[in-house]
C-alpha positions, 0 to 999 in steps of 0.5 A, a space after each residue: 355132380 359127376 363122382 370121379 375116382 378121388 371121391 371114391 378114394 377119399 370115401 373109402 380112406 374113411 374106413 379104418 381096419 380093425 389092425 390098422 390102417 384103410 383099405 387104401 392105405 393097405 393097398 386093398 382097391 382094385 379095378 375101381 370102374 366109375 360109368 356114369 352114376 354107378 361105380 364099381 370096384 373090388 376089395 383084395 383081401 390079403 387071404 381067403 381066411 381073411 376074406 371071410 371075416 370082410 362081408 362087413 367092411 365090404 357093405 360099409 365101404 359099399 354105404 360109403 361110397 353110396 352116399 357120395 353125391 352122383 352116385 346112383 348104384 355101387 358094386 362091390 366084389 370081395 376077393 383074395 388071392 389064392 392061399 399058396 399051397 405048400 411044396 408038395 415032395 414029389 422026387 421023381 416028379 420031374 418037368 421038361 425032358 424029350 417028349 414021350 411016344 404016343 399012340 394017338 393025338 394028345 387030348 387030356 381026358 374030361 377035356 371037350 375043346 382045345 382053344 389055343 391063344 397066339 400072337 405072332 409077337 410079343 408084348 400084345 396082351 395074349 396072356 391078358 386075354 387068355 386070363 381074362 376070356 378064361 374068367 368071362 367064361 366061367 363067368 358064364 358057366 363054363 368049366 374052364 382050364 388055362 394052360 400056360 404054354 409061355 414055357 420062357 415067359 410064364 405070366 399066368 400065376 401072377 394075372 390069376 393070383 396064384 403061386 405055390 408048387 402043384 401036388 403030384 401025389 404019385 410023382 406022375 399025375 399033377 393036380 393043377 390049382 384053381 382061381 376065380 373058377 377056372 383050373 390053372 397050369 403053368 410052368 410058372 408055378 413048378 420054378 422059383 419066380 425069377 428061375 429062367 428057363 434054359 431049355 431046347 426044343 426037345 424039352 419045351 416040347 416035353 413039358 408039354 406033353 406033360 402038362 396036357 396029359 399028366 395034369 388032373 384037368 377033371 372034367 372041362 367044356 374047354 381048355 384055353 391054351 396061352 401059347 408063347 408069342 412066335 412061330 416055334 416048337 410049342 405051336 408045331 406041337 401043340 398043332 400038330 400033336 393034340 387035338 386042337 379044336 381052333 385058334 384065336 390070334 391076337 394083335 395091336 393095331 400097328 403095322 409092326 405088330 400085324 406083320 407077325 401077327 400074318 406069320 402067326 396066321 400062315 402058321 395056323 393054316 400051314 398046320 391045318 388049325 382053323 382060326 376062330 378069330 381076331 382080336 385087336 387088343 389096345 385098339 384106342 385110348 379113351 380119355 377119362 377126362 374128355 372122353 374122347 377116344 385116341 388110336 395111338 397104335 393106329 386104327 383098323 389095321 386088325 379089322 382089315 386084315 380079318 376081312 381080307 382072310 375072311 376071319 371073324 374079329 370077335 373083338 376089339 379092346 382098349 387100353 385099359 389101366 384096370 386091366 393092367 392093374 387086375 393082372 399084376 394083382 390077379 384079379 382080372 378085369 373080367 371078375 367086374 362089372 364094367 366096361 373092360 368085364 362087359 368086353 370079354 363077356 361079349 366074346 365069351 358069348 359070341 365063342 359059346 354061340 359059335 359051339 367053340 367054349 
């Protein structure tokens, strides 16, 4: 007997919590996973305090599930979102504005690489996997930090489940937050949510000079760099004005998408960055009814272009619905143990093989 994801639901409904109510009806069951006999998936405390009261309830959702017929093994991971930190009064802190003068390319201090994550457009899963090859690193022991350069379109916060304004105990230096082991930046966390940023070139390229040089990043093997999709005044900066250790282009299979994912290219070469790899993102489909796998953005397109300007492609990813759902939750695919996590795990090694993480 195969065990399906409603078995695991059912089971887990099973399981009432001491205010009320189950971990399914409190929307508390992420990135159920089901290979074969063994399942996975993870329990969402709403806080770390909480978190630390749930190792009980987590073994018996584990027994729960464990005593389904054609189950053989069962991983259960314990997480919460990061605690908001309170608004920290830092008046003269102030993001954004015409960059400062320097004497030499923008490198933060304790910081050994800088890996930057493009795409030539929007819509093709950058920041999902800027999120999850951060969290696959750590995994792996790496000290990782994540700058969200998505200064218009910050996705970040939200994928890695944190929120509440960085402290700036001197209105200068600015302490990042941190999450399932990675340190974390954006601009996301210095605005309210839904406060758009109207800004010019000047000012993008301002903030972030801010964030690369006056954030504690502490000591990291490397810094992943979430870049905005397009061609424009974050990459020319980035590029052109730190010390870039290489890149990684992501793109969907179809025509539409690599015609600017080419542009994204060019750029790179254009600025003397060299481009690690490719990585095909919502490459296939794979029905969990059937089986079966569909290319519904087409096939190889991405492969082909690797070959054709001699680059690597160091991965190719699925559509995944427990990769969307980890991201809105915050807890990222990468933090399991199935198929999706095994994924980004191979990347991560093959970046760490290559002297590049």
């Amino acid at each position: 007997m195969t065990v399906d994801r409603k078995d695991v639901f059912d089971a887990l409904e099973r399981l009432s919590l001491p205010d009320g109510g189950t971990l399914v009806s409190r929307d508390m069951v992420r990135a159920v996973s089901i290979d074969g006999a063994a399942v996975r998936f993870v329990i969402e405390a709403p806080s770390p305090e909480i978190a630390k009261l749930m190792e009980p309830l987590r073994r018996a959702a584990e027994a729960s599930v464990q005593a389904l017929p054609g189950v053989d093994t069962v991983s259960v991971a314990l997480t919460a979102h990061a605690a908001a930190a309170p608004a920290q009064p830092a008046p003269s802190l102030k993001i954004g504005g015409h960059a400062k003068p320097q004497a030499g390319p923008m490198k933060p201090a304790g910081v050994k690489r800088i890996l930057a994550v493009g795409s030539g457009k929007g819509g093709v899963g950058k920041s999902t996997v800027s999120s999850n090859l951060a969290v696959a690193l750590a995994r792996q022991g790496r000290r990782v930090g994540l700058l969200d350069a998505d200064i218009y379109g910050p996705s970040v916060p939200r994928m890695m489940g944190v929120s509440g304004r960085p402290a700036s105990p001197d209105g200068k230096t600015i302490e990042p937050l941190h999450a399932h082991g990675v340190t974390i930046m954006s601009i996301g966390l210095m605005l309210e949510e839904r406060k758009a940023v109207v800004w010019r070139g000047p000012m993008l390229m301002g903030a972030l000079q801010q964030m690369l040089t006056q954030v504690n990043w502490g000591e990291l093997d490397v810094l992943i760099v979430d870049l905005p999709p397009g061609t424009g005044d974050v990459q020319l900066t980035l590029c052109t004005k730190s010390e870039l250790s290489g890149a990684i282009v992501v793109s969907t299979p179809q025509d539409v998408a690599l015609l600017d994912a080419r542009k994204a290219l060019d750029m790179f070469g254009t600025l003397k960055t060299p481009v690690l790899g490719l990585i095909e993102n919502m490459s296939f489909f794979a029905c969990p009814d059937c089986g079966s796998e569909h290319h519904i953005f087409g096939h190889g397109g991405v492969a082909k272009e690797a070959q054709e300007l001699g680059v690597p492609l160091i991965g190719s990813l699925p559509i995944d619905l427990d990769t969307r759902l980890g991201g809105d939750a915050g807890t990222p695919v990468a933090l399991g143990e199935g198929p999706m996590a095994q994924a980004y795990a191979r990347i991560a090694e093959g970046l760490i093989a290559g002297g590049v993480a």
